[in-house]
PyMOL CGO cylinders between C-alpha atoms (Angstrom):
from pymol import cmd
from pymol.cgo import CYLINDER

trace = [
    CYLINDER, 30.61, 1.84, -27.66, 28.72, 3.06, -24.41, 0.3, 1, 1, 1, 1, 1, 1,
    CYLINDER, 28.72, 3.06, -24.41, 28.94, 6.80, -23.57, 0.3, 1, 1, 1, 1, 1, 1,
    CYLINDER, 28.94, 6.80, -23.57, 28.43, 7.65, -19.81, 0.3, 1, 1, 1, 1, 1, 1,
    CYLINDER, 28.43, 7.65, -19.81, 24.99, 9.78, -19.87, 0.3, 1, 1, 1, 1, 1, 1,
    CYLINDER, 24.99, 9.78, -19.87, 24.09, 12.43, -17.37, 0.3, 1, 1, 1, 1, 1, 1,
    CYLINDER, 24.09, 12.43, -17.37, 21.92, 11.57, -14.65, 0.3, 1, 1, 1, 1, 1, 1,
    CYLINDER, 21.92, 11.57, -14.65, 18.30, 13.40, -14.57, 0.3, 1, 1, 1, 1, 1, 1,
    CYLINDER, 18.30, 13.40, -14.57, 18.41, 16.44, -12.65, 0.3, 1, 1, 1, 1, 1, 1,
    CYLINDER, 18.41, 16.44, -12.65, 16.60, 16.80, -9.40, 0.3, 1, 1, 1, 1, 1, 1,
    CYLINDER, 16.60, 16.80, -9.40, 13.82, 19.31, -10.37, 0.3, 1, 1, 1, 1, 1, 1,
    CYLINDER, 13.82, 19.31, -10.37, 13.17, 16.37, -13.09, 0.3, 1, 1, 1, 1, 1, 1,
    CYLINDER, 13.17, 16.37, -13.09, 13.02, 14.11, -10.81, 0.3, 1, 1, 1, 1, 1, 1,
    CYLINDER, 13.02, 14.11, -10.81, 10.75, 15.91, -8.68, 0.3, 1, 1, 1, 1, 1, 1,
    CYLINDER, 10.75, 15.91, -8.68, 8.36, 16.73, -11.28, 0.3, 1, 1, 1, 1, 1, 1,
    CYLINDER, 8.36, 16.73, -11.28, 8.48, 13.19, -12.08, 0.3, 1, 1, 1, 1, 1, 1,
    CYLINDER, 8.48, 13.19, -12.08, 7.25, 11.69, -8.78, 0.3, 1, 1, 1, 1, 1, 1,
    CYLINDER, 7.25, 11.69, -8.78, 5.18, 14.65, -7.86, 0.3, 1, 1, 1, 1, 1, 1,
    CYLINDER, 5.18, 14.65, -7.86, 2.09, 12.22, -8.24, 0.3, 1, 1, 1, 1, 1, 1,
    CYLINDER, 2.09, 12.22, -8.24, 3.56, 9.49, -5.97, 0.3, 1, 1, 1, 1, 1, 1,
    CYLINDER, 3.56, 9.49, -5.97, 1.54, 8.08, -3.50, 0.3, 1, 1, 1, 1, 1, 1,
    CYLINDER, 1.54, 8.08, -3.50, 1.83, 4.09, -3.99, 0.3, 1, 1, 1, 1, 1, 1,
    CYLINDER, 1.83, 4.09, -3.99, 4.25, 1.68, -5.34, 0.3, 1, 1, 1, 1, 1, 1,
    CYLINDER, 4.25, 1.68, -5.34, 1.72, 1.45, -8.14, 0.3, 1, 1, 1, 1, 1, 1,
    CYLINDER, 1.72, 1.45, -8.14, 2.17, 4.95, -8.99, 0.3, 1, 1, 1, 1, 1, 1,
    CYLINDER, 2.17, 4.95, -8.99, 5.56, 3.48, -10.13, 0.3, 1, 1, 1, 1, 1, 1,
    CYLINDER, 5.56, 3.48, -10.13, 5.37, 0.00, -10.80, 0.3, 1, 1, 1, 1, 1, 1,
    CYLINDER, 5.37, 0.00, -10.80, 2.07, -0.11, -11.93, 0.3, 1, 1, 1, 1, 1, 1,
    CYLINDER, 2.07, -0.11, -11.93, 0.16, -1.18, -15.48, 0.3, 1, 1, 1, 1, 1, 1,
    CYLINDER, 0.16, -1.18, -15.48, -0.08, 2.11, -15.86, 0.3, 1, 1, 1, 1, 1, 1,
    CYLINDER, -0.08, 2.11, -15.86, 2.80, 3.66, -13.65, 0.3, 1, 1, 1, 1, 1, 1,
    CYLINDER, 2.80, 3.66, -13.65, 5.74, 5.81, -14.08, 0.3, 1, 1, 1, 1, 1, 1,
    CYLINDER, 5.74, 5.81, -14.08, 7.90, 3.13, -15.31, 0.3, 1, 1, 1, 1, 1, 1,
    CYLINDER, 7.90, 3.13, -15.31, 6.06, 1.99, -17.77, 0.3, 1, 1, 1, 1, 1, 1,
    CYLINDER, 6.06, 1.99, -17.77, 5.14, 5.71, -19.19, 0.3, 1, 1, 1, 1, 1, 1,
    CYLINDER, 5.14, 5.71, -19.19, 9.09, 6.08, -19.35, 0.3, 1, 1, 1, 1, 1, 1,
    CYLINDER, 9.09, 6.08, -19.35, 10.23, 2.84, -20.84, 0.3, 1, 1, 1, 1, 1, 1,
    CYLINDER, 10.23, 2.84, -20.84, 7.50, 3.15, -23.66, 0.3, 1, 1, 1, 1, 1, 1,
    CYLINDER, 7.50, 3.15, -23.66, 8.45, 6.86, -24.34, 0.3, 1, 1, 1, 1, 1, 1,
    CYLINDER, 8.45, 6.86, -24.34, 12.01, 5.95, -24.53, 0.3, 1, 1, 1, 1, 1, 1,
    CYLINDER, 12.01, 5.95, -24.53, 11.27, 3.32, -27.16, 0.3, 1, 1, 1, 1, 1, 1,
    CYLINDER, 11.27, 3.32, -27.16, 9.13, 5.10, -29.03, 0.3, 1, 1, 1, 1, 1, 1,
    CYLINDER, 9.13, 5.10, -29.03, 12.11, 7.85, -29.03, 0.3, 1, 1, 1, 1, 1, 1,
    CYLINDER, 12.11, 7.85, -29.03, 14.62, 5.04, -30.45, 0.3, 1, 1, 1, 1, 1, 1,
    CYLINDER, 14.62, 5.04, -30.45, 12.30, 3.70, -33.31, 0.3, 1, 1, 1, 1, 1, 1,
    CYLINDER, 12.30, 3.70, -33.31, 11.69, 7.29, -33.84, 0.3, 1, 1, 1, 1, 1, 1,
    CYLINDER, 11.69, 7.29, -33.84, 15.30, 7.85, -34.56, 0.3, 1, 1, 1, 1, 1, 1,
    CYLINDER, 15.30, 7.85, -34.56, 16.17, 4.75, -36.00, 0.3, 1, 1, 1, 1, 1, 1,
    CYLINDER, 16.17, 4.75, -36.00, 13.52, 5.38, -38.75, 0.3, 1, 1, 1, 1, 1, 1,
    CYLINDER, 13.52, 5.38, -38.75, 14.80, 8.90, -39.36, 0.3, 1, 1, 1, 1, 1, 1,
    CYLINDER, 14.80, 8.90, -39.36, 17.89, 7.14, -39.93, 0.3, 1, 1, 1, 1, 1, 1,
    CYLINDER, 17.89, 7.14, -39.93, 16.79, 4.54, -42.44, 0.3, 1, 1, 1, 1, 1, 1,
    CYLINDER, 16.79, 4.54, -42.44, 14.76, 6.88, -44.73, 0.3, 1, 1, 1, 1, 1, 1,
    CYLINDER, 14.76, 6.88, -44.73, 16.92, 9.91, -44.46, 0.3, 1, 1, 1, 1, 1, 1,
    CYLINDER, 16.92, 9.91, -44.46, 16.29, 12.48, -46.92, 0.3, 1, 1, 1, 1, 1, 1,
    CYLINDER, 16.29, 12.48, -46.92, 13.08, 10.76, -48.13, 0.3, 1, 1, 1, 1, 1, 1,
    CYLINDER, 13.08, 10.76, -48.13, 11.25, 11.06, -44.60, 0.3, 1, 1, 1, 1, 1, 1,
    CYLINDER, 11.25, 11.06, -44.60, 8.10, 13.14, -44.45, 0.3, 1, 1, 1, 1, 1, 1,
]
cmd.load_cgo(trace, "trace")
């Protein structure tokens, strides 16, 4: 089941790209994108982990 998320807010999005200059700022080996994508994962295995050892995590 997919559940409609709320977009990011403008002052996020601001913050965000306060830095931008270049496309590489973004797209970059070590741009924005990438930051995000490997926070959000990092988030998910976070949960999912929480998840799998329940009571027993430290």
């Amino acid at each position: 089941m997919t559940v409609a998320k709320q977009a990011p807010s403008p002052d996020l999005m601001d913050q965000l790209l306060a830095d931008y200059q270049k496309p590489e700022d973004l797209l970059g080996e070590h741009g924005l994108l990438k930051q995000l994508t490997k926070a959000v994962v990092e988030r998910a295995l976070q949960a999912e982990m929480a998840a799998h050892l329940g009571p027993w995590q430290t």
